[in-house]
N, C-alpha and C positions, 0 to 999 in steps of 0.2 A: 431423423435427427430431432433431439426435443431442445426446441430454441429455449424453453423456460429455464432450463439448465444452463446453459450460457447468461440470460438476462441474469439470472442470478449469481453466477461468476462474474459478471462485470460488476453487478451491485457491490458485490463482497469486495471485490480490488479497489472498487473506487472508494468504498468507505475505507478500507484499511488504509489507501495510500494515501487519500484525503488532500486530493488538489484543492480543493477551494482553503483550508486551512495551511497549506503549504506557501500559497501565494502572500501572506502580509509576510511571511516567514523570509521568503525569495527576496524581496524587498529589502529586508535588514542585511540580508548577509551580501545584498550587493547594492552598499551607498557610493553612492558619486560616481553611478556606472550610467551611461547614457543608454538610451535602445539598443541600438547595434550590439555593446556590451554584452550586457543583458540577455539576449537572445542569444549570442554564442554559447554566455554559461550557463541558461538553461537547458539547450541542445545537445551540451556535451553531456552534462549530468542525465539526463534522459536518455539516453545513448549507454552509455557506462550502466544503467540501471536497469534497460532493456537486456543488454545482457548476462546482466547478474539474475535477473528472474529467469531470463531462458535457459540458462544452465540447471538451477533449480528444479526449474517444472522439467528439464527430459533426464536429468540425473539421480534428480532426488531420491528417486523412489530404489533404483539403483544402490545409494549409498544406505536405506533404509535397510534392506534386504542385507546387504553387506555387513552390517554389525546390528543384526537381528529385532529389531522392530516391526513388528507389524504394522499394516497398515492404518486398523482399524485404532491400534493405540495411537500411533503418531495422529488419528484423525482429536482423538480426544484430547487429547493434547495440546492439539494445535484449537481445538474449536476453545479448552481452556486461556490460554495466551490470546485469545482475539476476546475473550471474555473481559478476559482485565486492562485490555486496550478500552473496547467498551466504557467501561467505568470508570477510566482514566478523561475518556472526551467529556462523559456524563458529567464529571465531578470536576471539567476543566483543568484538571492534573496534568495532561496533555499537551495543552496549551499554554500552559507554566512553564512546563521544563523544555518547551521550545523555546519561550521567551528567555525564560532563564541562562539559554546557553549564552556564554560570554564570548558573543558575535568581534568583540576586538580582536581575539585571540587565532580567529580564521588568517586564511592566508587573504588580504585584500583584494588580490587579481584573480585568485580563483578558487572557489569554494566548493566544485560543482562535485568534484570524489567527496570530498570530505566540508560537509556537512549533509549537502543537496542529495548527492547518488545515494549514501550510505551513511546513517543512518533515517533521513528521511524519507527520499523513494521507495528505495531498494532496503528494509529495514528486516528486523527478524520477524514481523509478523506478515509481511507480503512473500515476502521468502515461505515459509511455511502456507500461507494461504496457496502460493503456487503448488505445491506440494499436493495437500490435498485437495486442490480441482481438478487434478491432470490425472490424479488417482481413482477420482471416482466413476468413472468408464474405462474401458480397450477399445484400442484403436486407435490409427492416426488420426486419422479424422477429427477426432475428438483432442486430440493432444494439439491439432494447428489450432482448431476453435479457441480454445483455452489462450491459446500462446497470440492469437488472434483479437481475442477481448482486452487480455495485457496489454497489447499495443496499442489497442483506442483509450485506452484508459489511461498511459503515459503520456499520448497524443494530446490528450486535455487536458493533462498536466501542462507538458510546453506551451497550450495555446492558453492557459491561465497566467503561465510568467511571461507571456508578452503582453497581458492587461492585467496585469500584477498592480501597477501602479491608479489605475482608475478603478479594478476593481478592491481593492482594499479601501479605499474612499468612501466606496459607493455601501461599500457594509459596513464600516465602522469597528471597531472593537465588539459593540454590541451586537451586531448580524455574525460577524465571522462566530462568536461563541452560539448562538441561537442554530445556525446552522452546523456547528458542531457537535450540537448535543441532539440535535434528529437525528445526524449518522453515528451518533451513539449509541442510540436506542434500537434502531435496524439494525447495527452492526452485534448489538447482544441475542438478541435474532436470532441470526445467522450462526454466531457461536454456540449456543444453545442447541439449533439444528447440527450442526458437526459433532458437537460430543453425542446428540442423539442416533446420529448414523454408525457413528463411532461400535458404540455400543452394541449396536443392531448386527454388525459385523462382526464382533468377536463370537455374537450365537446366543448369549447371554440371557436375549430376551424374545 
């Protein structure tokens, strides 16, 4: 089993899904909510979004084959779309249109489907991220690993919205961007490597 393939699937999920820039986010969308609160509707959102990737990573590839895509294109694809997530945190684009969203507009008691599961956890770039890392070996083994990393990587998501409120503090506006624009830069990386594997797969090269 080559663990650097996993370390590198966790990197990849944890920048796409981007808990530490999720947490000032967590905050807004739930004012006047105490701990307890709090914790519920992180839990449940984390929950709901665990399984929306798990369906993803064992079906996906399924529904690929099904209305004819390969694999290798959907990699390229997919490594483009994390490209332009990329230069979306780079350029704090990312960070805008989360602030931007008009947080009145949520439901008050609970946000955790709709804003939190979908489109921020569970969004269309983690969704495809799952896709192609479940893709890139056979094997069970490899498919729990995958399914494996998603789960510690949602895990510190939850354990960031229960110090959502000290840690958003502690960074400021100006660390949450600073630290957003490192896992921007890794995260172009990564995309980069995908459309190169992509490639490599079709025969092309």
């Amino acid at each position: 089993m080559d663990l650097s393939l996993y370390i590198t699937a966790f990197v990849t999920l944890f920048v796409v899904i981007d808990p530490v820039g999720l947490a000032p986010i967590f905050i807004a969308l739930t004012p006047k909510m105490n701990a307890t609160e709090r914790g519920r509707i992180g839990l449940r959102a984390v929950v709901i979004s665990a399984i929306l990737l798990t369906l993803f990573g064992l079906t996906g590839k399924a529904i690929l084959s099904g209305i004819g895509i390969s694999l290798p294109a959907f990699r390229i694809a997919g490594g483009i779309l994390l490209f332009l997530t990329a230069l979306d945190m780079l350029f704090e684009r990312r960070t805008e249109r989360r602030e931007g969203q008009n947080i009145d507009d949520q439901p008050e008691n609970d946000p955790s489907v709709f804003p939190l599961s979908t489109p921020l956890l569970a969004g269309p770039g983690s969704l495809a991220t799952m896709i192609l890392l479940v893709g890139q070996e056979t094997g069970v083994l490899h498919v729990v690993m995958v399914h494996l990393v998603m789960l510690a990587v949602l895990a510190i998501a939850l354990a960031l919205f229960h110090l959502a409120t000290p840690l958003a503090r502690a960074l400021g506006r100006t660390g949450t961007m600073v630290v957003t624009r490192l896992l921007g830069m890794l995260l172009a990386a990564l995309s980069i490597q995908f459309v190169i594997d992509g490639l490599q797969g079709t025969g092309l090269f």
